[in-house]
C-alpha positions in Angstrom: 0.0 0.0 0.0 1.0 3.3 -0.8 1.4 5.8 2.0 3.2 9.0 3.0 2.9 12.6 4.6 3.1 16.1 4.1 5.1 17.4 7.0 5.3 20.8 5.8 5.1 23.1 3.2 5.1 27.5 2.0 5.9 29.4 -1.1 9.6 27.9 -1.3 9.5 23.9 -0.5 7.5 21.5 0.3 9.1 18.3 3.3 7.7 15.0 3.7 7.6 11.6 2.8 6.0 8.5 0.6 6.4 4.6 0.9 5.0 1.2 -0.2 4.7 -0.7 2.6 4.3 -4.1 0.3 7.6 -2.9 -1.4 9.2 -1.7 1.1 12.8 -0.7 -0.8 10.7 0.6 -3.9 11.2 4.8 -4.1 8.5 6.3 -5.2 7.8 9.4 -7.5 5.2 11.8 -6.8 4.1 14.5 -9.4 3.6 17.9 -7.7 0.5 19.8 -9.0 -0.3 23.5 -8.9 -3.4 25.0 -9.4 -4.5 21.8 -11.6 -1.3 22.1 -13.8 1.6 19.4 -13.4 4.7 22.0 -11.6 7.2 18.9 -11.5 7.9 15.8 -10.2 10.4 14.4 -7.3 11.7 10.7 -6.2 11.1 10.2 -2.3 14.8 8.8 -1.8 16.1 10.5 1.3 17.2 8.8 4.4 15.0 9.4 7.4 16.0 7.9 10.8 12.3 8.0 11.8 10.8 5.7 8.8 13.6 3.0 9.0 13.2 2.7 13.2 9.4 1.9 12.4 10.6 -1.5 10.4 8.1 -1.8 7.9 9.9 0.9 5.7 13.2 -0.8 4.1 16.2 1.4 4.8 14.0 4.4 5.6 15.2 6.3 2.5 11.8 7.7 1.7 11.8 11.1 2.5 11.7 14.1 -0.2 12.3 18.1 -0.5 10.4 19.5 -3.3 11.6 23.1 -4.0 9.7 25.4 -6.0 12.2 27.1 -8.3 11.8 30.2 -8.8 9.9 30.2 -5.4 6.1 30.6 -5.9 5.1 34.4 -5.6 4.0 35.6 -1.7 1.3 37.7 -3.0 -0.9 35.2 -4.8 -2.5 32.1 -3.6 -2.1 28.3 -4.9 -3.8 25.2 -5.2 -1.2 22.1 -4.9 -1.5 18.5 -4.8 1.3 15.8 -4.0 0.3 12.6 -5.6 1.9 9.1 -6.5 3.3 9.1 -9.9 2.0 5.4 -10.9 -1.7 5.8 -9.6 -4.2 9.1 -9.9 -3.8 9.2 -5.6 -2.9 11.5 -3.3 -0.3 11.1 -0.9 -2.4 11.7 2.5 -2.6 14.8 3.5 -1.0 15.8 0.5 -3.9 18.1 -1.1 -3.7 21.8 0.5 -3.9 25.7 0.0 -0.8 27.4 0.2 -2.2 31.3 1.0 -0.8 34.9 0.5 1.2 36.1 2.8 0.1 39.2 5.0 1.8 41.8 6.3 1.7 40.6 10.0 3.6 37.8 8.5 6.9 39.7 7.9 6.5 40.8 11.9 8.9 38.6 13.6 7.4 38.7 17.6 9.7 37.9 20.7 10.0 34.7 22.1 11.7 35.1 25.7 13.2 32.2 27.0 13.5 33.8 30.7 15.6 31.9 33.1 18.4 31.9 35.2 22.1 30.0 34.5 22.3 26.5 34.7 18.1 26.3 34.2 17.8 24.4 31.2 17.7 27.3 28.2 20.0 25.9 25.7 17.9 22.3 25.9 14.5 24.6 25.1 16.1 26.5 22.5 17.2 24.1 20.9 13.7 22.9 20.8 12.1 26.0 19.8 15.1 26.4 16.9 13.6 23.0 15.5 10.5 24.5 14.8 9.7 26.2 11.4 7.7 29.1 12.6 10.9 30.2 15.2 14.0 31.5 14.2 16.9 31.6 16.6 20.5 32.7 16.5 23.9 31.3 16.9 24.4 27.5 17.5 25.3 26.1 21.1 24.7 27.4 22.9 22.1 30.0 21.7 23.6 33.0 23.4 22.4 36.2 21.0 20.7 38.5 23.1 19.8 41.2 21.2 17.4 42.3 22.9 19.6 42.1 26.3 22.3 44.0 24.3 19.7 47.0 22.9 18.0 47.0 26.6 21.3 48.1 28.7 22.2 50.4 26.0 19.1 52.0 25.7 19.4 52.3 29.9 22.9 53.6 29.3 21.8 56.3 26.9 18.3 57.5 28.4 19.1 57.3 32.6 19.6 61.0 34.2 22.6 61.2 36.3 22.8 62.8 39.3 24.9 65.7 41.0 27.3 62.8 42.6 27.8 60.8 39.3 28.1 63.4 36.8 30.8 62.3 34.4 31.8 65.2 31.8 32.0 64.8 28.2 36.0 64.8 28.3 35.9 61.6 30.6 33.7 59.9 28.3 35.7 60.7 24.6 38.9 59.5 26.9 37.9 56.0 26.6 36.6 55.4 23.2 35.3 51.8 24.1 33.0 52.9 27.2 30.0 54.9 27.8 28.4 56.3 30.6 25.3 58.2 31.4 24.5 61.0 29.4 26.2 63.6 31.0 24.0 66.5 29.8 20.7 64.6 31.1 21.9 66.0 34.6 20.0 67.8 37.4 22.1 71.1 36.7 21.2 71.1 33.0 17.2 71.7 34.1 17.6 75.4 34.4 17.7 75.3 30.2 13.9 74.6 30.3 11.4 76.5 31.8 9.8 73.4 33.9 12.5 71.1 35.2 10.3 68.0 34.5 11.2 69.3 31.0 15.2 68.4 30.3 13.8 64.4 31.7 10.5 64.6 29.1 13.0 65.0 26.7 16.2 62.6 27.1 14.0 60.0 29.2 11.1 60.1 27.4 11.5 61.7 23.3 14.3 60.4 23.2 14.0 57.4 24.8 11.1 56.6 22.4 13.1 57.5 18.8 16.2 55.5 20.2 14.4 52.2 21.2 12.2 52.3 18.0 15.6 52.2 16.2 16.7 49.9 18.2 14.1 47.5 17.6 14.7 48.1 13.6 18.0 46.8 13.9 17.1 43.2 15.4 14.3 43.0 13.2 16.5 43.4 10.2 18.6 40.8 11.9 16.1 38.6 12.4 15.2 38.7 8.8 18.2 38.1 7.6 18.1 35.0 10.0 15.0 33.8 9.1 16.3 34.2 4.8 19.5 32.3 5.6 17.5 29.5 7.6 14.9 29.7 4.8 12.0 30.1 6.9 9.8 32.0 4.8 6.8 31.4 7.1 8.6 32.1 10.6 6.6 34.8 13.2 8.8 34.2 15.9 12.6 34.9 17.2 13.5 33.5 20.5 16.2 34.5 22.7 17.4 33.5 26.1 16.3 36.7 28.7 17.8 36.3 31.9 15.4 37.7 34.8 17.5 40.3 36.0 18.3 42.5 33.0 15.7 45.2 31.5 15.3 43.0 28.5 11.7 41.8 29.4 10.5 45.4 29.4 12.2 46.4 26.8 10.9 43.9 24.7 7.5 44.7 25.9 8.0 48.3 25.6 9.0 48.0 21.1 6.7 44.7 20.4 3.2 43.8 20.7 2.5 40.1 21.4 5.7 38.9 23.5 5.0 35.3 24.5 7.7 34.4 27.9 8.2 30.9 29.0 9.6 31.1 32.4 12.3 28.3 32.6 12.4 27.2 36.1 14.4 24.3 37.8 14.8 23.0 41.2 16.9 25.5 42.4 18.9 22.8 44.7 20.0 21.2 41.7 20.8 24.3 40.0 22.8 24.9 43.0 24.8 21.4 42.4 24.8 22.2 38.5 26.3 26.0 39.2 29.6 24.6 41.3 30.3 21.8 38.6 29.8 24.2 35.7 31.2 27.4 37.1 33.3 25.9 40.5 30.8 28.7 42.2 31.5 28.6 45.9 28.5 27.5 47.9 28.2 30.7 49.6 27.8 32.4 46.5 25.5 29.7 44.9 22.8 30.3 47.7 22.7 34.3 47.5 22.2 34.3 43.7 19.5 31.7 44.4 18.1 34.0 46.7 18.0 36.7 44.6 16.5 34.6 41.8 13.9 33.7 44.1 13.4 37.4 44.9 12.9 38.2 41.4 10.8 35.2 39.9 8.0 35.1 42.3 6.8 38.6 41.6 7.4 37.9 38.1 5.2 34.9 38.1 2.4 36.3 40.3 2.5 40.0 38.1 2.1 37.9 34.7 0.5 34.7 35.6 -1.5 35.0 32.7 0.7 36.3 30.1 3.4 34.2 30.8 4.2 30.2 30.6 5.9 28.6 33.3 8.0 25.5 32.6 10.0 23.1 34.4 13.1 21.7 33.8 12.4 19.2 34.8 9.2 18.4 32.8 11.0 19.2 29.6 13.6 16.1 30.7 10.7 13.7 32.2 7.6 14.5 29.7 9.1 15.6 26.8 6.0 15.2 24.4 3.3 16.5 26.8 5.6 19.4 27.3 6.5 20.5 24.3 2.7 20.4 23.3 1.9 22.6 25.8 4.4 25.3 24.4 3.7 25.3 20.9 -0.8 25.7 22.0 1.1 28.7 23.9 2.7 29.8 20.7 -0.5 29.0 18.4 1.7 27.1 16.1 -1.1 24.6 15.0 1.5 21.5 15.6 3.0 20.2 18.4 7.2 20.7 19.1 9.2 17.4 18.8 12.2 16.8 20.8 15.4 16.1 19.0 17.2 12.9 21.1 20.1 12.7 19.2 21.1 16.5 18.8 20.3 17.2 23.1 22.4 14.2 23.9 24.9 16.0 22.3 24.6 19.4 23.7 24.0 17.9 27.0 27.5 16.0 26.9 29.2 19.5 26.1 27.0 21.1 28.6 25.6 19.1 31.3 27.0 18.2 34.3 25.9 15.2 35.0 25.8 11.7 33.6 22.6 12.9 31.1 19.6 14.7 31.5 17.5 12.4 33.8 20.8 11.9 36.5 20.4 15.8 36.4 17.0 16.1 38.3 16.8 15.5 42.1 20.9 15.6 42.0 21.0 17.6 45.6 20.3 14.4 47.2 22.8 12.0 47.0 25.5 15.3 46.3 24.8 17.6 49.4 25.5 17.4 52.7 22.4 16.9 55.1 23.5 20.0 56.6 23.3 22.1 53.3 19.7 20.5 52.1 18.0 21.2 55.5 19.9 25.4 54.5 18.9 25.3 50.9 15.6 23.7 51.6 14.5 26.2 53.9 16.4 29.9 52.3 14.1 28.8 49.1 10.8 27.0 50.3 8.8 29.9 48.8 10.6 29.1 45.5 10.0 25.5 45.6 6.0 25.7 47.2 5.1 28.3 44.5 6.6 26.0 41.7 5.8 23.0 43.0 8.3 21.6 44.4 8.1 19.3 47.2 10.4 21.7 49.8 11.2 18.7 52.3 15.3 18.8 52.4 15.1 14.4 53.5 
């Protein structure tokens, strides 16, 4: 019997696959229609890992990559049907409406992956990299922060000084490679207005606006040429890593409409473990910087409960599918996320510190002392009770 799938398609390719499952080493040709006229043809002869696992597929070598060449226009809709070359049938699935693309289309919206170190980001971007409607940055391990970058310097460049800081032009064109605070957004500088709220309405807040509207321009354009090089025409999201103490989730609130956040969170007694492997962080300074994480996700979590997704690490390790569903309904992407076993294992071996991903959760019992579970335990048990956590240090 004849079989297949579409697994996805847009104005420049069309991905998927086509078998016989009583001749199971037999590659296929499938004629690609377009609005009722025959646009070419294509033998379904790549390898897939997937098709030869199942056992009833040969060697697997059954999967195909149509490209439309020239790529079909964005502004005009099409009719196209994949169907086996030998018999007048479609290959399931295979009969669909590519349509014009809109404007909001072109709109690349924010994806922040908010966390803290050692919380499991580069295993979700690499997830959310997989998927054709998400552009991301960089390889391994994911660390473009645009909007991190833009945020500071838009801090830098709009935040009055005071009468004890003041730093004068000279000082700041000594060191070409540094800059400070404005030095003419300074309480002295008032008088040149007739309201003093004035000189602040005007570097914190005109100004403010032109530069981070610029600002925004330049990722977009970045993004773009991301999502051209990655060739995916149909993307609507970029997604960085945002960690939870820089401006970055404002400032990407404050230039685009539609942010979606996943708040990453982890046990933060395993993060503590993971922090002193990865960075040989003293314990004393493991447990204030989890302290001040915990200071700065709960209100984060209670302020944008609604807006926001919360996801464990932990979940994204133990429940891979279930999880990754439930971020790509948050997204509205129309399909679920698949994990990528092969590719993690290899991140995590560059990574992790641990023996893999699973020996990763519930490390802090078997690697700290009584002594420092009983500390850790107690120092975070809102953390762990609002996240669900069980906060018992046995």
């Amino acid at each position: 019997m004849q079989t297949g799938h579409v697994d996805r398609y847009d104005c420049h390719c069309i991905l998927g696959w086509a078998a016989d499952t009583d001749h199971p080493d037999m590659r296929l040709e499938l004629r690609i229609m377009v609005n009722g006229t025959e646009h070419g043809r294509i033998v379904a002869d790549q390898p897939r890992d997937g098709l030869r696992q199942r056992g009833i597929y040969g060697d697997g070598a059954h999967a195909f990559e149509y490209r439309f060449d020239p790529p079909l226009s964005p502004l005009r809709g099409y009719d196209v049907v994949v169907r086996f070359l030998e018999t007048p049938i479609d290959v399931p699935n295979g009969r669909f409406r590519i349509e014009p693309e809109r404007a909001q289309d072109f709109t690349l919206r924010p994806v922040l992956v908010s966390a803290t170190g050692r919380s499991g980001t580069t295993l979700l971007m690499r997830r959310l990299g997989n998927a054709p409607e998400i552009v991301i940055a960089d390889s391994y391990p994911f660390e473009m922060k645009l909007l991190t970058y833009y945020a500071h310097a838009l801090e830098v460049l709009t935040t009055a000084s005071s009468v004890k800081d003041q730093t004068s032009l000279a000082d700041l064109t000594f060191n070409l490679h540094q800059l400070a605070l404005n030095p003419f957004h300074h309480p002295e500088l008032e008088r040149l207005y007739p309201e003093r709220a004035m000189l602040y309405q005007f570097f914190g807040r005109r100004t403010a606006a032109r530069i981070s509207m610029a600002f925004r321009d330049i990722i977009d354009e970045f993004y773009h040429d991301m999502r051209a090089f990655a060739q995916k025409f149909t993307a609507r999201f970029f997604a960085e890593k945002c960690d939870v103490f820089t401006p970055a989730r404002n400032f990407a609130r404050l230039v685009y409409q539609g942010v979606k956040e996943i708040l990453l969170v982890r046990d933060p007694r395993d993060i503590h473990c993971s922090r002193r492997a990865f960075w040989h962080d003293s314990p004393e300074n493991s447990l204030q910087n989890l302290l001040t994480v915990q200071a700065a996700l709960l209100p984060i979590r209670r302020a944008d409960a609604g807006a926001i997704l919360v996801v464990r690490y932990e979940d994204l390790v133990q429940q891979p599918a279930d999880t990754m569903s439930r971020i790509a309904a948050y997204l509205e992407l129309g399909h679920s996320l698949k994990p990528d076993p092969d590719g993690e294992r290899a991140i995590f071996s560059g990574h992790g510190t641990s023996a893999d991903p699973a020996a990763s959760i519930g490390r802090w019992k078997h690697e700290l002392s009584a002594e420092d579970r009983v500390s850790l335990s107690r120092g975070l048990k809102p953390f762990l009770q609002e996240f669900g956590y069980d906060p018992d240090p046995a």
